[in-house]
N, C-alpha and C positions, 0 to 999 in steps of 0.2 A: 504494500500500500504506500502510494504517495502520500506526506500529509504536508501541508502548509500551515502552520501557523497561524493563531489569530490576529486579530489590529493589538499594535502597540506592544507585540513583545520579540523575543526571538527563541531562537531553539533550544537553548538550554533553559528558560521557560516555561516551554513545550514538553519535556523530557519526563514529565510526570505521566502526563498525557497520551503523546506515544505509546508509553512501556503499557500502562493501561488498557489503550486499544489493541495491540496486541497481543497481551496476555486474554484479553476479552474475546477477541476475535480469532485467535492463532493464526495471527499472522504474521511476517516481516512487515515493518515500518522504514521507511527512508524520510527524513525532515528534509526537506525542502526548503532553503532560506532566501529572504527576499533581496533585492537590490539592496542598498543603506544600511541593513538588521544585520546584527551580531557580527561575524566575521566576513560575510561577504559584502565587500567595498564594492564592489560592479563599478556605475558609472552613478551613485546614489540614486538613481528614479527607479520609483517601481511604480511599475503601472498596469495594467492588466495586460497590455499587448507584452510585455518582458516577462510579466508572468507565466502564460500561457505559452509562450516561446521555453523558458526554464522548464516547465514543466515536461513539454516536448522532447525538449535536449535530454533529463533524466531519465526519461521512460524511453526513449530509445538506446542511451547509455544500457539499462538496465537489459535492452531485449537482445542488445546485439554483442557491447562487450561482455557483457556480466552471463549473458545465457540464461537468463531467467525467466 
């Protein structure tokens, strides 16, 4: 599972969260982080179209390098 974060925090935030949904669902979790939040500097703007782009890039990261 992809997860994105809510408004106004970042991933290690989130980490509660996560482990939660996974443990709940039995699933893997991947955090997702935004433009500007926590460690990823990008180019500060997060916007939907950057989002939805990230989101793309991970989940094919995941289908094609990772084999998942």
């Amino acid at each position: 599972m992809l997860y994105f974060h809510g408004n106004a925090e970042c991933l290690t935030l989130a980490e509660g969260q996560m482990s939660s949904i996974a443990n709940y669902c039995n699933v893997s979790v991947l955090g997702v982080e935004y433009p500007g939040y926590g460690i990823y500097q990008g180019n500060g703007t997060s916007n939907e179209e950057k989002i939805k782009e990230d989101a793309e890039y991970v989940y094919k990261f995941c289908l094609h390098d990772m084999g998942i």
